[in-house]
N, C-alpha and C positions, 0 to 999 in steps of 0.2 A: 169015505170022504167026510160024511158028520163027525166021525170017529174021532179023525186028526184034526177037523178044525176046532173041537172041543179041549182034545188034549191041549192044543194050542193055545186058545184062550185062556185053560188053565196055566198053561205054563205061565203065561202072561201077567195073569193076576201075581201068580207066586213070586215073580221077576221083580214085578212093583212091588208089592210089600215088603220084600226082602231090601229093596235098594231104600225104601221109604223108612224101615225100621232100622237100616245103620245109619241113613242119613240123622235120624233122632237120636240116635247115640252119640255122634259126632259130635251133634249140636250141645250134648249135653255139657255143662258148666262140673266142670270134675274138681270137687274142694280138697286141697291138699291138708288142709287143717283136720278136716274130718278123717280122713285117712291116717294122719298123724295118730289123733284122738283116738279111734275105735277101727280103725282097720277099715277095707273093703269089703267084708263078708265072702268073701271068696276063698279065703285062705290065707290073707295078710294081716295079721293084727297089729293093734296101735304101735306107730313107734314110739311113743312115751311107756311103755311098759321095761324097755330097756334103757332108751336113750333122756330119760325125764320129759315130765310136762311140759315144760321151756327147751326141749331140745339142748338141756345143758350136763346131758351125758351121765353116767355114773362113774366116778377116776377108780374105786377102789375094786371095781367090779371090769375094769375095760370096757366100758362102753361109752364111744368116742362124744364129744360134743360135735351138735350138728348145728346149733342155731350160730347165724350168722355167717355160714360157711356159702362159698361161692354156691350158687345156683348149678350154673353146666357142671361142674365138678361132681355136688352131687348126685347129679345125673347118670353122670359117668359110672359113678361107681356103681351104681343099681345096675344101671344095662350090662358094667363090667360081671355082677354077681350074676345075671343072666346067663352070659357067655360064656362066663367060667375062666374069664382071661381072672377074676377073683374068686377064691375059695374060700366060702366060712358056711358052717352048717347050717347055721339061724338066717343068713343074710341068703343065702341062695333063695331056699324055696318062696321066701316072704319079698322077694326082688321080680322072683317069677309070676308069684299069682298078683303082681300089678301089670296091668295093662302100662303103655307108653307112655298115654297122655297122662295116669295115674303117677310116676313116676316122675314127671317133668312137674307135676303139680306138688307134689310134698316132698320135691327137692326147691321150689318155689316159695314153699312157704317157709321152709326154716333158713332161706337164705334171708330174708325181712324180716325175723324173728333178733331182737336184741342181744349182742354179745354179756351174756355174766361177765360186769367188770371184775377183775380180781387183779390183787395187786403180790409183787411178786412177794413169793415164800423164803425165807432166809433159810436155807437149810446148811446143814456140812459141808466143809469145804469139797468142790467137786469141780478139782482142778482138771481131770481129765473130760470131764462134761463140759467144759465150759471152751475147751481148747478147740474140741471137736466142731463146732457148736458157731463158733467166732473165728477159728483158723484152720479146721480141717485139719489131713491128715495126709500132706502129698507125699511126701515119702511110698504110699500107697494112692499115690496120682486121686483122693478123696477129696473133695473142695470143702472150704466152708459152708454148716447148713445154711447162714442166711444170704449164702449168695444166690440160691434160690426160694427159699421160704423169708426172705424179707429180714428186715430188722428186728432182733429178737424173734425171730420166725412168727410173726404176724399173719404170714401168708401170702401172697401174691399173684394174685387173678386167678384164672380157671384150672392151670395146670398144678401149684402148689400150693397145698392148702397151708393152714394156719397149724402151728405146730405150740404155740407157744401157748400155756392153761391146760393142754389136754392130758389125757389122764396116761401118766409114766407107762403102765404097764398095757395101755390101746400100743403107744406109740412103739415099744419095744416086742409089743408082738406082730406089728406090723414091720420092723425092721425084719425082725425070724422071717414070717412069712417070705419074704424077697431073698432070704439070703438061700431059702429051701428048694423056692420055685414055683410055691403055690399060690402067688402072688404073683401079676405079671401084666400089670396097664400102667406102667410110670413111664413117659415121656423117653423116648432114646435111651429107655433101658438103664436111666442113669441111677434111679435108686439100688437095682439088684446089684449095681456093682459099688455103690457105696455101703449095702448092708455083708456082700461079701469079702469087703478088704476090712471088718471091724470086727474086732474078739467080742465075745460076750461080754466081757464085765466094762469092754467099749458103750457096747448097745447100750446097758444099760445105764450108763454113766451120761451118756447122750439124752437117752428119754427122760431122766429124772430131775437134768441141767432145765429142758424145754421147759417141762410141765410146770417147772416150778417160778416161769417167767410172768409176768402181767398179761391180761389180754389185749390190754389195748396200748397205744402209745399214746404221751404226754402231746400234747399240742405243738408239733415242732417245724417249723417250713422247709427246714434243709432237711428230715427225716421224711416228710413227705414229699419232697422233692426225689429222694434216694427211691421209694417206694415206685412213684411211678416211672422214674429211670427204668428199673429193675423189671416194670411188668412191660416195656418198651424191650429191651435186649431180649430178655427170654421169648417174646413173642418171634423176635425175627430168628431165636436158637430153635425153638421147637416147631418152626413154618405154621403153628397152626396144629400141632400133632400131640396127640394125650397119650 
């Protein structure tokens, strides 16, 4: 009888402390910045070792710009590299070794982080990029990109990110990726069938049109009026669905 009311007590203590030491976890203030900067010691290091110190990416390297990009979005994509609905070798395990609220938080922080203004690049005529881009491709039932990525693909709330500054050959391996299969969290499936009905020297003619846009737009009331039209319709096309 001592025996079991002892175990028990024990148990008891061990019950409290354990609930006492997640509840301090919980409580604890988890810096997104700092995770950014140096990683969580866990097995995630800084995202600025790829992505820059400003989360303004590397273009010549693929590694996308993050600052200024929706919050839930980048969320998504982490828990996406979690589940494997996204594949990339660097972005798995460093998606994995953050905890949830780690991942909500330095998708938090580089969403308040300053868009790098840049204004747009005059490059070679890229009459196929631009068609794609501005008028789609129905003939293979493909829309224009900025009917969902916004005006000069700026982006558009949580489901479509900003496509326009980011670096040609992120964007153009992230078309591959969709067109292969190893890629597979875009809203009603609508990307893998726009990267499937477009040839290569499409893709690329597409991602070198974007990247090579402005990041931001000029002050315009009927463009900004267009912008939240746009995050109104797709909210009621995608119910809510990433």
């Amino acid at each position: 009888m001592k025996k079991q009311l002892f175990l028990g007590a024990l148990l008891s203590v061990v019950t409290v402390s354990s609930l006492a030491a997640s509840g301090a976890s919980r409580n604890e203030v988890v810096n997104g910045e700092k995770i950014a900067r140096e990683g969580n010691g866990r097995g995630a290091v800084g995202c600025l070792v790829c992505h820059g110190m400003h989360g303004e990416g590397v273009s010549v390297s693929g590694f996308p710009r993050l600052a200024g990009l929706n919050a839930r979005y980048l969320e998504k994509q982490l828990n996406d590299f979690v589940s494997g609905a996204r594949d990339n070798v660097v972005m798995k395990p460093t998606a994995t070794a953050l905890s949830e609220d780690e991942r909500r938080a330095v998708a938090d922080y580089y969403s308040k982080l300053s868009v790098p203004e840049r204004v747009a690049i005059t490059l070679e005529s890229n009459e196929v990029g631009e068609a794609l881009a501005l008028r789609g491709k129905w003939d293979q039932q493909v829309p224009a990109c900025i009917q969902c990525h916004g005006p000069n693909g700026v982006g558009i709330g949580e489901h479509f990110p900003p496509l326009s500054g980011q670096s040609a050959l992120y964007l153009a391996n992230q078309m591959r990726e969709w067109k292969k299969g190893s890629r597979a969290n875009d809203p009603l499936g609508l990307m893998k069938h726009v990267a499937q009905s477009l040839t290569e020297s499409e893709i690329l003619a597409v991602a070198k049109w974007f990247s090579s846009q402005p990041t931001f737009l000029v002050e315009n009331s009927d463009i900004t009026s267009q912008v939240s039209a746009q995050e109104t319709t797709q909210e009621k096309v995608t119910g809510g669905k990433q």
